[in-house]
VOZAKE-10627 format. One record per residue (C-alpha): residue number from 0; x, y, z. Coordinates in Angstrom, 3 decimals, padded with zeros to 6 digits. Example, Ala and Ser with C-alpha at 12.3 -4.5 7.8 and 13.67 -1.06 7.14 Angstrom:
<pts>
<pt votor="0" X="012.300" Y="-004.500" Z="007.800"/>
<pt votor="1" X="013.670" Y="-001.060" Z="007.140"/>
</pts>
This chain:
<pts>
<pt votor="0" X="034.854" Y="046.865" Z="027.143"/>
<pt votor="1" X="036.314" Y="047.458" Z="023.995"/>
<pt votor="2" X="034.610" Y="045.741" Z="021.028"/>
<pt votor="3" X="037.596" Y="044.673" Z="019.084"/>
<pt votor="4" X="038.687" Y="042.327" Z="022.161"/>
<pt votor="5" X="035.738" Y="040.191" Z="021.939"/>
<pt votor="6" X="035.725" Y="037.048" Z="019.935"/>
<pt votor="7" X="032.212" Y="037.594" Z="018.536"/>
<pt votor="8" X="033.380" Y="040.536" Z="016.777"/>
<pt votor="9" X="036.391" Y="039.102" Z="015.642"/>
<pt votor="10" X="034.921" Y="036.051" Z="014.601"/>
<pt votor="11" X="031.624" Y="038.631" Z="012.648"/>
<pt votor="12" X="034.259" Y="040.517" Z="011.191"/>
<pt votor="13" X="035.828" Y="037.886" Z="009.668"/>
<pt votor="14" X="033.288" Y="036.413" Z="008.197"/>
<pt votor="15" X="032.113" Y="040.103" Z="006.466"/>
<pt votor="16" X="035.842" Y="039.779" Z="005.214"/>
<pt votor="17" X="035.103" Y="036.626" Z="003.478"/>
<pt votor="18" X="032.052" Y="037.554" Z="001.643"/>
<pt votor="19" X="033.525" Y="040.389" Z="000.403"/>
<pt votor="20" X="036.406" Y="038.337" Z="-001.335"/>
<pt votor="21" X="034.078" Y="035.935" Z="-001.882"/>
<pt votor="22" X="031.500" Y="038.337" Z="-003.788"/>
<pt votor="23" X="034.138" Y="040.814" Z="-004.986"/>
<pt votor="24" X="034.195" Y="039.557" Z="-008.828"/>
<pt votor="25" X="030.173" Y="039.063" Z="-008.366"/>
<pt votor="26" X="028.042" Y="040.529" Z="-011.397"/>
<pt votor="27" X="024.665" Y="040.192" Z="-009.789"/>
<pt votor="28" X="024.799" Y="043.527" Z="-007.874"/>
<pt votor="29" X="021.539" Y="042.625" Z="-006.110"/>
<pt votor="30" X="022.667" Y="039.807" Z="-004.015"/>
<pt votor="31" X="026.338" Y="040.725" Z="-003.993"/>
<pt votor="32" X="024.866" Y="044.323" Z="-002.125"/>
<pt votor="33" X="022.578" Y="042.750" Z="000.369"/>
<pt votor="34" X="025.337" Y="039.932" Z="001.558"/>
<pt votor="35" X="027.818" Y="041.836" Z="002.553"/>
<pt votor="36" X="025.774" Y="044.615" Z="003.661"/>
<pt votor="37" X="024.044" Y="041.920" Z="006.343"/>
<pt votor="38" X="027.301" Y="040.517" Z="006.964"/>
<pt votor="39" X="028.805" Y="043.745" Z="007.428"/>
<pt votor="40" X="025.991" Y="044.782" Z="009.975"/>
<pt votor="41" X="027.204" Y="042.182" Z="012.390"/>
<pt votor="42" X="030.242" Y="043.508" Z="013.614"/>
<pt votor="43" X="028.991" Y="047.088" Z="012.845"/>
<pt votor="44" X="026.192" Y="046.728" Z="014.901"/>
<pt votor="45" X="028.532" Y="044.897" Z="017.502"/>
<pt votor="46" X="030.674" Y="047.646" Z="017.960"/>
<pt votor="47" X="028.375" Y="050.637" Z="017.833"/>
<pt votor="48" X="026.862" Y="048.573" Z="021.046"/>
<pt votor="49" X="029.419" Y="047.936" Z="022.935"/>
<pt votor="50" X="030.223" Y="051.831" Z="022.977"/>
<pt votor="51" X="026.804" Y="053.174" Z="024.449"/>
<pt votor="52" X="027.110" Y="054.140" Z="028.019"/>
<pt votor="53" X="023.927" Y="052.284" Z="028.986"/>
<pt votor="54" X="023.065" Y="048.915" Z="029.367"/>
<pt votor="55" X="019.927" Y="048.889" Z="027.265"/>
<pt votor="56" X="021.604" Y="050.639" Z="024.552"/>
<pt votor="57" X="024.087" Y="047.896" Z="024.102"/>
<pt votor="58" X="021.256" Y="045.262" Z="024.361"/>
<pt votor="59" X="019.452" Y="047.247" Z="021.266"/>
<pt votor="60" X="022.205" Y="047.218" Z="019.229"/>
<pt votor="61" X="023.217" Y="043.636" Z="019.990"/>
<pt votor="62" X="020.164" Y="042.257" Z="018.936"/>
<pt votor="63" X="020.600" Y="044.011" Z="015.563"/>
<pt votor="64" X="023.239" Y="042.582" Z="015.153"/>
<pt votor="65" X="021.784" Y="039.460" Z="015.683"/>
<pt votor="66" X="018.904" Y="039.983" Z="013.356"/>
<pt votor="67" X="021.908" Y="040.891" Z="010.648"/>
<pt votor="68" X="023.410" Y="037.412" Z="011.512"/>
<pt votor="69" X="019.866" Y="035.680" Z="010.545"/>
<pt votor="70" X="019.960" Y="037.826" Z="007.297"/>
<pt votor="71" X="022.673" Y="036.552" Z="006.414"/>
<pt votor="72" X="022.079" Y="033.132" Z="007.296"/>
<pt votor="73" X="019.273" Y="033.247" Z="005.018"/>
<pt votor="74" X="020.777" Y="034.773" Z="002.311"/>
<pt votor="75" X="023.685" Y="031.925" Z="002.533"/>
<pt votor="76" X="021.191" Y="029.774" Z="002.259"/>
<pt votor="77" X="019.818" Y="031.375" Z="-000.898"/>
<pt votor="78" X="023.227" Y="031.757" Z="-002.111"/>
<pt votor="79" X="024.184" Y="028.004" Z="-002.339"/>
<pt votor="80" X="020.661" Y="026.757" Z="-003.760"/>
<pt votor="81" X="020.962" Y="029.351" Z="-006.870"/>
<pt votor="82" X="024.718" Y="028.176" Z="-007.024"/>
<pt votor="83" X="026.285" Y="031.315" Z="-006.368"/>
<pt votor="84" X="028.214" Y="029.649" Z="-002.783"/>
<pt votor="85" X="029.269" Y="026.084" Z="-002.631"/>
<pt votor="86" X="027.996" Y="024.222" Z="-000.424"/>
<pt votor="87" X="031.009" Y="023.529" Z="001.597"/>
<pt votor="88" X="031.898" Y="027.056" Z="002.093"/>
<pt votor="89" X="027.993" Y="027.801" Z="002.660"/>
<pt votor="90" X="027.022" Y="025.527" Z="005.111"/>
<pt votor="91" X="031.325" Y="026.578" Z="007.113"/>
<pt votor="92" X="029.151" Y="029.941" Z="006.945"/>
<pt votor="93" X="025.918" Y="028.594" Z="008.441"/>
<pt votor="94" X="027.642" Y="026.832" Z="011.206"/>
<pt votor="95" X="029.780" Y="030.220" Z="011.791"/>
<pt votor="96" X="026.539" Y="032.116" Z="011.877"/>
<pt votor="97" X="024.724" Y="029.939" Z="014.336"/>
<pt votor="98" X="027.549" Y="030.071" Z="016.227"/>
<pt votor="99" X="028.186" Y="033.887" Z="016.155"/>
<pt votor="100" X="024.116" Y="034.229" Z="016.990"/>
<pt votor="101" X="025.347" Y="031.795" Z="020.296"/>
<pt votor="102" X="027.558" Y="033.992" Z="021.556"/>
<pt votor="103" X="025.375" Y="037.128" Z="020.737"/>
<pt votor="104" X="022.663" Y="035.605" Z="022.827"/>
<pt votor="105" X="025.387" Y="035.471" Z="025.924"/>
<pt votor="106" X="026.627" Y="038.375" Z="025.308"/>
<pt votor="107" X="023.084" Y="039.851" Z="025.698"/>
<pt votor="108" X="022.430" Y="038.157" Z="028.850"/>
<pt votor="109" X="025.531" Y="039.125" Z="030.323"/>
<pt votor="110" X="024.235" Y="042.658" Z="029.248"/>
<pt votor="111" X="020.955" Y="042.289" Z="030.914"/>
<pt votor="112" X="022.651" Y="040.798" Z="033.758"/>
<pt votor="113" X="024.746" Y="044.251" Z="033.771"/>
<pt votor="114" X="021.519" Y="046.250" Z="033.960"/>
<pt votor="115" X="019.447" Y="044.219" Z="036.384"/>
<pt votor="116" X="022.759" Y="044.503" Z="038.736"/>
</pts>
């Protein structure tokens, strides 16, 4: 399958968009780095799974990218309480990131579903 039809991607990839226009004026280096480099892992880590030729391989990667989506989660988290994010646009995030972390969690099923077949 390719990656760039699924929604989780599009939906990860979108979101990496954000914080980098969000971020892209940002001074503190630190955070501004580790954001977008855990929001940029998501659909990264999507894609580079979806192209392995096993099973297994795709599961790997996909929880990586789940672990990314957590990251982040916790870093928008951080974000808002040192008042870097408001909290409207933080907690559209937190809800996107749950949601994204969702619909990793099927996708890995229907992955191990794949290699159990």
């Amino acid at each position: 399958m390719d990656f760039e039809r699924l929604n989780v991607w599009k939906r990860s990839a979108r979101l990496s968009a954000d914080l980098y226009r969000q971020f892209a004026d940002s001074r503190d280096f630190g955070f501004k780095d580790q954001i977008t480099r855990s929001g940029l892992s998501v659909p990264s880590n999507i894609a580079e799974g979806m192209t392995k030729p096993s099973a297994n391989d795709r599961i790997k990667f996909l929880y990586i990218a789940k672990g990314s989506c957590a990251e982040l989660r916790t870093q928008i988290y951080i974000g808002m309480e040192i008042g870097y994010i408001e909290r409207e646009k933080g907690y559209l995030w937190v809800t996107e990131t749950k949601e994204i972390a969702a619909m990793l969690t099927g996708l890995i099923r229907k992955q191990s579903d794949f290699s159990a077949g």
